[in-house]
N, C-alpha and C positions, 0 to 999 in steps of 0.2 A: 504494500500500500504506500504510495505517495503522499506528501502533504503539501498544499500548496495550502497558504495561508489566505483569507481572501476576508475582507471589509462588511459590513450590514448591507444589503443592498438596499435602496428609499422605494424599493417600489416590488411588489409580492412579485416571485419569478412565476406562480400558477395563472394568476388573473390581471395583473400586467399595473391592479391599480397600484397609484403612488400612495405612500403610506403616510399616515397625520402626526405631528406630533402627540404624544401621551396614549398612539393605538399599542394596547398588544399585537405580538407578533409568534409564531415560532420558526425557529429554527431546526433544520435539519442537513446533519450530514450524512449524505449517500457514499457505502463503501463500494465506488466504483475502481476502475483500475487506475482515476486516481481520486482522492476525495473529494466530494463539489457538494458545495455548500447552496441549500437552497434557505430562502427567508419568506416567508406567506403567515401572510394574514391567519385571521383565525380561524375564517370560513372556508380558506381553500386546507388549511393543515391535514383536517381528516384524507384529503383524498392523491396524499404523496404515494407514487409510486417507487419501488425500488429497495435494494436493501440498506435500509438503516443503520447504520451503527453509532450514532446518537441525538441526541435531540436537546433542543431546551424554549423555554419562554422567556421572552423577553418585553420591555416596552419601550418605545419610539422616544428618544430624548434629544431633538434639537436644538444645539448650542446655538446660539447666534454668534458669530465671530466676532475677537474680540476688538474693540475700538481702534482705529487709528492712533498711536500717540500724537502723529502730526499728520495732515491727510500729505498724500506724495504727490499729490495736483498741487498742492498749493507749495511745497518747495518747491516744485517741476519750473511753476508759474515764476514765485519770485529770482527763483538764475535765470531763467527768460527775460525778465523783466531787465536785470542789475544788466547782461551779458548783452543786451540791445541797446539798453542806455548807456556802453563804454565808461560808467563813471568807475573812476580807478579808486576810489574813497571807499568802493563795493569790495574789494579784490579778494579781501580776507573773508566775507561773507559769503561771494562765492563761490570759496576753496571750503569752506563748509558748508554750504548746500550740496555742493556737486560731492563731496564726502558722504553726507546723510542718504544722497541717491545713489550712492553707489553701495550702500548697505543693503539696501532697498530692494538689490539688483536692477534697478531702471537704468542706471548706467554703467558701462563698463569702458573701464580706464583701456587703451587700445596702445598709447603711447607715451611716452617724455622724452621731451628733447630739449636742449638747450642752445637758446639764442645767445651767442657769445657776443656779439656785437652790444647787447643788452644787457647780459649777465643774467638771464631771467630763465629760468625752466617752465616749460609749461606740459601741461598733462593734457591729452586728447583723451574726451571719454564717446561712446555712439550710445543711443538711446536706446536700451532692448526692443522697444515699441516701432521707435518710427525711423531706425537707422540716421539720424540724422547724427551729425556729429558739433559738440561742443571743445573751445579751445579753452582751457581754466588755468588763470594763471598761479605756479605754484610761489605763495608770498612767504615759503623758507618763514614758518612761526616755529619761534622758542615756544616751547612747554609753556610759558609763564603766560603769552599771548593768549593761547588757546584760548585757554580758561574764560579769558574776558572775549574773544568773537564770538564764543560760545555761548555768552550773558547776552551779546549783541543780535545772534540770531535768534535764541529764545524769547527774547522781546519784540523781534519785529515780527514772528512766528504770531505769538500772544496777540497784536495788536494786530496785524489782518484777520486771524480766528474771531478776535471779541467784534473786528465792527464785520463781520459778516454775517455775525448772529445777530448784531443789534438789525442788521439791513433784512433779515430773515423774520426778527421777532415781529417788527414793521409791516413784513406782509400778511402776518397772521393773526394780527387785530382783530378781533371780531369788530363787525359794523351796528 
């Protein structure tokens, strides 16, 4: 006998409905030549065919996933924002945004190279989504910096989040 381990499936394999959250379910694994796991409802359970080799009840518990700490649109938006508007006062914010999104996996760093004329490294990241590609430049922070771009970004993080609730709570006034 083989095992292949295999997940709940959301929807009965006998009657094809999807299943609710808080429905009971059973379970059943068939010792076939190799083990396949079937999930059905309550009403199709009586009528599995096959040899059994064991069984259980279960019920339906969908998590809802968990929060955003910071949505990834809206860092996405403000490198966009900083990396359009050239201002160089930005540089260090978005060598941590483009950080945050490359945690994220939306971005993936492809290159560094160094402008010796400049003295400047810069990191090429492409967008996993849209292939496009960002140039970010690397602003060489001491340890001690971080810490405060990091104050910097969580503030201006904080303040498009609060006014886009206030501009959200705005629509949802009752009249």
């Amino acid at each position: 006998m083989e095992w292949d381990i295999q997940k709940r499936s959301n929807q009965c394999s006998k009657c094809g409905k999807e299943f609710c959250d808080g429905q009971e379910y059973v379970t059943v694994l068939l010792d076939e030549e190799v083990v396949q796991r079937m999930d059905n409802c309550l009403e199709c359970a009586p009528y599995v065919d096959g040899n059994i080799y064991c069984s259980w009840r279960g019920n339906i518990k969908f998590r809802p996933p968990p929060p955003e700490p910071v949505p990834g649109d809206l860092s996405e938006r403000l490198l966009r924002r900083y990396i359009s508007d050239k201002d160089s006062s930005k540089c260090n914010v978005c060598f941590i945004l483009s950080a945050m999104l490359e945690r994220k996996k939306l971005l993936i760093q492809k290159k560094k190279f160094k402008d010796t004329e400049k003295n400047v490294i810069y990191l090429i990241y492409e967008h996993i989504r849209t292939g496009e590609i960002f140039t970010i430049e690397d602003p060489n922070l001491s340890l001690d910096c971080i810490e405060s771009v990091q104050v910097e970004v969580k503030e201006i993080l904080d303040k498009e989040t609060n006014s886009k609730e206030c501009i959200s709570n705005k629509e949802q006034t009752p009249i």
